[in-house]
N, C-alpha and C positions, 0 to 999 in steps of 0.2 A: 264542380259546379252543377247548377239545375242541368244545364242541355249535355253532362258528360253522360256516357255510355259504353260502356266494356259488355260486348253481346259474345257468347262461345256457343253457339246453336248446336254444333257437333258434337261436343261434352256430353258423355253419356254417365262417365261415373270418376271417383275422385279416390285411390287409393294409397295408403299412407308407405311410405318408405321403409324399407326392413332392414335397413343396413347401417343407420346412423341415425343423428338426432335431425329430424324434422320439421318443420311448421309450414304448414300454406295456409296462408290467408286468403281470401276475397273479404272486401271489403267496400263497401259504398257509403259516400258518405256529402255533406254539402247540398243534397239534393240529386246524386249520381244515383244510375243506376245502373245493377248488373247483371242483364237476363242470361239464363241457363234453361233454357225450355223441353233439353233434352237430360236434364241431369237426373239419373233416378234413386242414386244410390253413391254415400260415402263410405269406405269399409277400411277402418287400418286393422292389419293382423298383429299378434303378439309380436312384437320383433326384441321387447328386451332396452329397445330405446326410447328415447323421448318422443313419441311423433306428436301431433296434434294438425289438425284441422279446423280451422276458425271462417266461419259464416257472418259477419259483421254489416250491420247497416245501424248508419248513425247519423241524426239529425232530421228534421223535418225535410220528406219528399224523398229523403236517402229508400230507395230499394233493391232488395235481391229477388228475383223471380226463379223460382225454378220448382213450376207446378207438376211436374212428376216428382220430384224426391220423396223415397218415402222410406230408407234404409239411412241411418247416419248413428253411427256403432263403429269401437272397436272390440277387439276380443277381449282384452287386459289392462290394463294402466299398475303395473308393479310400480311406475317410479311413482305416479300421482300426478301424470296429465294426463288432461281431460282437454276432448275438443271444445270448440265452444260455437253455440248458438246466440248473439247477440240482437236485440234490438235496442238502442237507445237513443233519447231525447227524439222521438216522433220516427225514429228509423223503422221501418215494415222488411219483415220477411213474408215472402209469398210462396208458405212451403204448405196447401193444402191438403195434400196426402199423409204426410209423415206424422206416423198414426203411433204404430209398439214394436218399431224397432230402432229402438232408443237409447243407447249404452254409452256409459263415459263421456258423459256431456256437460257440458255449465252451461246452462240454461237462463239467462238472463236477459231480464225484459223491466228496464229504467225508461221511466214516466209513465205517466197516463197514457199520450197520444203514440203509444209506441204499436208495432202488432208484431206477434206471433200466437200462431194460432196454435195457443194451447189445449183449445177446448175440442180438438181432434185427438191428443195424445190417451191411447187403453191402458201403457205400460210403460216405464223408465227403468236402466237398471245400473245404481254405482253411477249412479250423474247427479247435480248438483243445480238447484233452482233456485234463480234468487231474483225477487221481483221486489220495485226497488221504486221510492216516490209518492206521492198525496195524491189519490182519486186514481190510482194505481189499482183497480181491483178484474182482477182475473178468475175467472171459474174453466178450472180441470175438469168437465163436468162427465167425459167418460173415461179418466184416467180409472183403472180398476187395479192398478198392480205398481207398488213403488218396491225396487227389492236393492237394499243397501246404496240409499240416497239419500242426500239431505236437500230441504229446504228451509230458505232465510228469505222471511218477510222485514221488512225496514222502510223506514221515511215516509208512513203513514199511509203504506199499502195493504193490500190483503188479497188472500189468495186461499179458494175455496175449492175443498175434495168431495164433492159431496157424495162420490160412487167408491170412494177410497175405503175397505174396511179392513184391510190387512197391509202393515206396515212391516214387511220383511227384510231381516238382516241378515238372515241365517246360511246366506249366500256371497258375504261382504268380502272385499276382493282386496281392499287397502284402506287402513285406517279406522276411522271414527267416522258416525253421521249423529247430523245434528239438525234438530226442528225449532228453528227460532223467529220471534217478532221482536223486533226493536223499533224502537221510540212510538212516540204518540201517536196514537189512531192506527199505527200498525196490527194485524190481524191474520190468524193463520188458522184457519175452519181445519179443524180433523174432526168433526162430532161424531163421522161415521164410524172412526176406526174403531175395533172390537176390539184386537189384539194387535200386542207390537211384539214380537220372536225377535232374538239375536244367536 
């Protein structure tokens, strides 16, 4: 609910399990919130297993604070998980540091009134962005470096690169990536990129 609150002041850093399959969540949601004021850094290493890490805030007044983070990466995803950064339906992450060190992420930010500040991110790498809703409109405006990711605009969003001029896959770690807009009013600005390598 609004007045819930899960505070961990002493959390400096969040790293993923090397010995078996994984997942930690944090999650806020309802109007909750989850400060981390001291958190600076997620890191899971290759271990060979499923890990993942999920940052989730969901619904109007839902937040996660954790204004130092500025590392949220793993080394590998061989199976094809990816941690995730969520914001949705009005949910805010307060992660204003976490700038280009950025790997194996789903990146997803559903509706308009939602926040993460994407317009901090230089670089991505082998993660996954998907912005998602009407009046949905995001500007990457110093993202400079996407290297074997995809992004999926849908439900009348868009989402603009405008310092993006090199679309690199030539480093791709698992699978396939894909640049897509779906349904009406949907929009996916790449006018800067030059060249796309695989």
């Amino acid at each position: 609910g609004a007045s819930s609150r899960l505070e961990l002041p002493n959390l400096s850093s969040i790293d993923g399990n090397t010995t078996g399959r994984s997942e930690q969540i944090l999650r806020a949601s309802s109007g909750g919130t989850i400060d981390l004021p001291r958190l600076s850094s997620v890191q899971i290493p290759n271990s060979g297993n499923f890990t993942s890490v999920q940052l989730e805030a969901t619904g109007a007044g839902s937040m996660i604070q954790a204004p130092m983070l500025s590392t949220f990466s793993k080394q590998s995803s061989a199976l094809g998980d990816l941690s995730v950064l969520a914001a949705r339906d009005g949910g805010q992450l307060d992660m204003p540091r976490l700038a280009n060190r950025i790997g194996f992420v789903e990146i997803i930010i559903d509706g308009a009134n939602s926040r993460l500040p994407v317009e901090n991110f230089e670089s991505i790498q082998s993660s996954s962005i998907r912005i998602n809703g009407p009046g949905n409109v995001r500007d990457f405006s110093t993202l400079i470096k996407a290297e074997g990711s995809s992004i999926f605009v849908s439900g009348g969003a868009e989402a603009r690169f405008p310092k993006l001029t090199l679309y690199d896959n030539t480093r791709l770690t698992r699978g396939t990536t894909t640049l897509e807009a779906r349904g009406a009013g949907s929009r996916l600005d790449l006018s800067h990129v030059q060249q796309l390598t695989s």
